[in-house]
KESE-878261 format. One record per atom (N, C-alpha, C): y, x, z negated; atom name. Coordinates in nm, 3 decimals, always signed. Each point is the difference from the previous one (the first is absolute). Layout:
BEGIN
<node c2="Y" c1="X" c3="Z" atom="CA"/>
...
//
This chain:
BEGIN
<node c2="-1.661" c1="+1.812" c3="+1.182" atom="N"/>
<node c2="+0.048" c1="-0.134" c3="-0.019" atom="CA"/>
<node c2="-0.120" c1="-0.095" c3="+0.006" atom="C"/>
<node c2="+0.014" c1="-0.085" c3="-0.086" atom="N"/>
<node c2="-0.122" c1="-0.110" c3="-0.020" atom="CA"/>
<node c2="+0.055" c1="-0.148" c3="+0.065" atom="C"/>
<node c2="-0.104" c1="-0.069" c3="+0.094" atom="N"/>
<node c2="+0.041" c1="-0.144" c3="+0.024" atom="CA"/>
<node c2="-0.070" c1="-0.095" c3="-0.101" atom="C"/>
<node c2="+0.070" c1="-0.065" c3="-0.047" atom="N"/>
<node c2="-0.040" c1="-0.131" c3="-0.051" atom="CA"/>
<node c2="-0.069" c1="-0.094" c3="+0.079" atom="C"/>
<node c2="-0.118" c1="-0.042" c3="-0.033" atom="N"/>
<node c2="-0.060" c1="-0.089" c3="+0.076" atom="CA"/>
<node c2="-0.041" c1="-0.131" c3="-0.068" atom="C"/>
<node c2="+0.076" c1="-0.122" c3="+0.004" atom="N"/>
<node c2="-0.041" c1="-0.124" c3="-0.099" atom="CA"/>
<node c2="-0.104" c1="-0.047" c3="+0.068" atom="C"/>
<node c2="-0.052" c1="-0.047" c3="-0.142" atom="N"/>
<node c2="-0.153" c1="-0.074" c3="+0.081" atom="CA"/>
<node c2="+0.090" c1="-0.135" c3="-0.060" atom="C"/>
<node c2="+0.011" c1="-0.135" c3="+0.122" atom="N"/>
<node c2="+0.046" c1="-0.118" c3="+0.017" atom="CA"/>
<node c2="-0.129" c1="-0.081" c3="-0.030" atom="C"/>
<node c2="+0.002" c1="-0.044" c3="-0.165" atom="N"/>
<node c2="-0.114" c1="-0.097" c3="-0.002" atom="CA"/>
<node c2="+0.045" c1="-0.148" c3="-0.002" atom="C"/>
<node c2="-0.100" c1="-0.126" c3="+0.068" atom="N"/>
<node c2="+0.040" c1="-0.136" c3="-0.012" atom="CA"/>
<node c2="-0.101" c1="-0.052" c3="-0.062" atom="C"/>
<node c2="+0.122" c1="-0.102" c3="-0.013" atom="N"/>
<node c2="-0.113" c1="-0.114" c3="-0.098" atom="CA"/>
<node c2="+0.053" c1="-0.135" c3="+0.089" atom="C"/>
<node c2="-0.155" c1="-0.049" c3="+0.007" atom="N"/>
<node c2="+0.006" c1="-0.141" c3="+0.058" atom="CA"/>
<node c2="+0.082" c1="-0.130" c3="-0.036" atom="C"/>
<node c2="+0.069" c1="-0.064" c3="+0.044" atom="N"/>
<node c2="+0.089" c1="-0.122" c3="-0.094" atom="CA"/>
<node c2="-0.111" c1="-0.069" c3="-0.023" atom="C"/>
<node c2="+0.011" c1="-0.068" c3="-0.086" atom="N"/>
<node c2="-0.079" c1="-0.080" c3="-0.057" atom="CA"/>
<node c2="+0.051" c1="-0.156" c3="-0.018" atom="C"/>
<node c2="-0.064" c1="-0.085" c3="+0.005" atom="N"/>
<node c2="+0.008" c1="-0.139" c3="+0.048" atom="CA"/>
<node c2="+0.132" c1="-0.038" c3="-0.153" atom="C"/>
<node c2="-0.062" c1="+0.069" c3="-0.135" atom="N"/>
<node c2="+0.054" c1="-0.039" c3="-0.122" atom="CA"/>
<node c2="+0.159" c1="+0.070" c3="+0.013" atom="C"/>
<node c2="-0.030" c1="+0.126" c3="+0.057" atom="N"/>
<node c2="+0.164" c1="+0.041" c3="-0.009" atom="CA"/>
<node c2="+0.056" c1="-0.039" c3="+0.149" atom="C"/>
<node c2="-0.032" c1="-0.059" c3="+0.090" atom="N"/>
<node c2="+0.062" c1="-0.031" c3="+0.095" atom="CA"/>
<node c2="+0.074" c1="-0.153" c3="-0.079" atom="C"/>
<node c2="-0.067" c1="-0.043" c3="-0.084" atom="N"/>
<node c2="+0.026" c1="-0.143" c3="-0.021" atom="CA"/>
<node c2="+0.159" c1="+0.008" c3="-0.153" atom="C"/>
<node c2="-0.072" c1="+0.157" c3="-0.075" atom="N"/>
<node c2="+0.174" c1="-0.007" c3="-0.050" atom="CA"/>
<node c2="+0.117" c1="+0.046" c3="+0.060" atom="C"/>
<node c2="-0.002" c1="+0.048" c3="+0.128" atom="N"/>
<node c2="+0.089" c1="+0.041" c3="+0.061" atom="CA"/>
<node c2="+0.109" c1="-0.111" c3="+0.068" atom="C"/>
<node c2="-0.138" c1="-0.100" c3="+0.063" atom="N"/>
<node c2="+0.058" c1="-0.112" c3="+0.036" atom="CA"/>
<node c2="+0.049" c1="-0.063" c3="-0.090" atom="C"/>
<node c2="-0.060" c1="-0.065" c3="-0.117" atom="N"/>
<node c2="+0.103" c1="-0.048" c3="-0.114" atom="CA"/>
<node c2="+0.099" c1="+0.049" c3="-0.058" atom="C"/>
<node c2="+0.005" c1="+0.128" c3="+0.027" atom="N"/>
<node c2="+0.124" c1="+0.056" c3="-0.047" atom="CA"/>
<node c2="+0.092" c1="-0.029" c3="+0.097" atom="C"/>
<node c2="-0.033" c1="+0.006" c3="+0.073" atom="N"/>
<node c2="+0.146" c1="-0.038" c3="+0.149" atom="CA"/>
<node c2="+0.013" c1="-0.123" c3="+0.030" atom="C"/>
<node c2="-0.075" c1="-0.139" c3="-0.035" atom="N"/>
<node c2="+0.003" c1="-0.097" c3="+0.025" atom="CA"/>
<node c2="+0.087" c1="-0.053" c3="-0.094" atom="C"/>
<node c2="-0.023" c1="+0.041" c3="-0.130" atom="N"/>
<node c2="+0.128" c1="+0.012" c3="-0.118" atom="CA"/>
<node c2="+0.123" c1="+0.001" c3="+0.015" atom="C"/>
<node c2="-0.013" c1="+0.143" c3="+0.076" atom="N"/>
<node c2="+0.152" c1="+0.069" c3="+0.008" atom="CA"/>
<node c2="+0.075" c1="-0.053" c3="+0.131" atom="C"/>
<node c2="-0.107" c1="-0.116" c3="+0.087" atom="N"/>
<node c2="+0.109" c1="-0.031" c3="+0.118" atom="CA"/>
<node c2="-0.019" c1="-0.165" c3="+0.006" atom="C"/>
<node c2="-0.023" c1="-0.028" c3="-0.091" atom="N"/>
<node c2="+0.008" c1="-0.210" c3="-0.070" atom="CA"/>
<node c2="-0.099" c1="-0.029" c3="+0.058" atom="C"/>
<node c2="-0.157" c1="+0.076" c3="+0.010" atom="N"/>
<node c2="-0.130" c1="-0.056" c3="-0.002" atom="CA"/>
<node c2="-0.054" c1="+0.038" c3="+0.165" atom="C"/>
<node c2="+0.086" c1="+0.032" c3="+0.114" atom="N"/>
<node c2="-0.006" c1="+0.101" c3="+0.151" atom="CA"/>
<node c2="-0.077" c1="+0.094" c3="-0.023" atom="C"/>
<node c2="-0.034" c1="+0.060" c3="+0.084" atom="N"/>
<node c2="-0.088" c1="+0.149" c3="+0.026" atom="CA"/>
<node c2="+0.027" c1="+0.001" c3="+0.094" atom="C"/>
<node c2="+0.172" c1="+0.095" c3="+0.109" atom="N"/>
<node c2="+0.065" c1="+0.005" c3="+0.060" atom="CA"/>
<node c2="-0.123" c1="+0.067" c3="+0.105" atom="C"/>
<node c2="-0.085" c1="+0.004" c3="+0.140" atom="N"/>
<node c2="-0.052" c1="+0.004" c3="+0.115" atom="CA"/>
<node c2="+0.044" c1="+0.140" c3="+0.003" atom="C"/>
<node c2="-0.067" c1="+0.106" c3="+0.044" atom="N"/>
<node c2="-0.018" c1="+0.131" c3="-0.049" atom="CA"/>
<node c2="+0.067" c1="+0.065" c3="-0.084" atom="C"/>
<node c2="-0.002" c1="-0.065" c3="-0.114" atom="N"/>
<node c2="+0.041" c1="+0.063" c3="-0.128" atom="CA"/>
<node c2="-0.133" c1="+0.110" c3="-0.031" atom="C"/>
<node c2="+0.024" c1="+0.076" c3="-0.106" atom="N"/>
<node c2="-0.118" c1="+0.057" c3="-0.055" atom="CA"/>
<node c2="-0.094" c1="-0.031" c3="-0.039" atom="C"/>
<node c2="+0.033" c1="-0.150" c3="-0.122" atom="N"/>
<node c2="-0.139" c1="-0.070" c3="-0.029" atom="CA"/>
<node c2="-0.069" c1="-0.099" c3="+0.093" atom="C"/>
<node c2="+0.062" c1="+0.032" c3="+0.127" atom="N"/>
<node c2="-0.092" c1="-0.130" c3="+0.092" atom="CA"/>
<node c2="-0.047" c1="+0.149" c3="+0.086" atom="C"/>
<node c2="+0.005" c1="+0.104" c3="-0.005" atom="N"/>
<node c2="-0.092" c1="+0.102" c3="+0.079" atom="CA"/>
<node c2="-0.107" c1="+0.043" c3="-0.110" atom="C"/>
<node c2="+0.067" c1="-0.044" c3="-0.135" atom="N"/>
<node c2="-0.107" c1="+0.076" c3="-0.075" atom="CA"/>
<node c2="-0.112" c1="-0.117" c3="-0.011" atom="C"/>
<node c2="+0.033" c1="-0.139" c3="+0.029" atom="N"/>
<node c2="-0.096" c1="-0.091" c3="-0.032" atom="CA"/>
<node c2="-0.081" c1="+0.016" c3="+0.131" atom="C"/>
<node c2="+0.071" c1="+0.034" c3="+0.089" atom="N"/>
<node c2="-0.065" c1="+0.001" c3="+0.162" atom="CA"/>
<node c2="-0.165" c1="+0.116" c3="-0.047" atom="C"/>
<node c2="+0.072" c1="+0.086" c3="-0.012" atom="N"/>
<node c2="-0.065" c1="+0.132" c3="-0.057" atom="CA"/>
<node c2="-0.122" c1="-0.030" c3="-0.110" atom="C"/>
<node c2="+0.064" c1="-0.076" c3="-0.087" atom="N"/>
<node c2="-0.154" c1="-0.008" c3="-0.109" atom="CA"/>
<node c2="-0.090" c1="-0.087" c3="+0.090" atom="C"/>
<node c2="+0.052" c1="-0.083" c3="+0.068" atom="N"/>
<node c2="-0.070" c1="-0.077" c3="+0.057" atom="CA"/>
<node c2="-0.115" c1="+0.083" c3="+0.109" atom="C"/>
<node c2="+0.036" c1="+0.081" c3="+0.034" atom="N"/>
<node c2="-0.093" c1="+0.073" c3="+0.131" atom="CA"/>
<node c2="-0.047" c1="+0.089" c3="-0.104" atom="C"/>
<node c2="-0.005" c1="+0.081" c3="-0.102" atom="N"/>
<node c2="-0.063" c1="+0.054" c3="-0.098" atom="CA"/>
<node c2="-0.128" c1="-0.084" c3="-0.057" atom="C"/>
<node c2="+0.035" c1="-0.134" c3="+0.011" atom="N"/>
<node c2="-0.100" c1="-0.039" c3="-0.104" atom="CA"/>
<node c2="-0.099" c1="-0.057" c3="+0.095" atom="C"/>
<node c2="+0.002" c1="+0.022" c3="+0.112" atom="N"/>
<node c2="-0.143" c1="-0.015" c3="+0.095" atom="CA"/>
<node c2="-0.156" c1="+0.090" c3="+0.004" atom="C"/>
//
């Protein structure tokens, strides 16, 4: 019997796609970016990336 072993690669958020994520949800909730939503961890996130 063989184990599968995934190799888990990441990629850094980036300031540009942290910023369509947020416009996409700021859209979809009348211009908000609801306080730990996804795009306010992902903006959190590009933000400590891009140091």
């Amino acid at each position: 019997m063989t184990s599968k072993v995934s190799k888990k690669t990441t990629t850094p958020m980036t300031p540009q796609a942290a910023q369509r994520i947020q416009s996409a949800t700021a859209k979809a909730n009348g211009g908000n970016v609801p306080k730990g939503s996804f795009a306010a961890r992902a903006t959190s996130s590009a933000a400590k990336n891009s140091n």
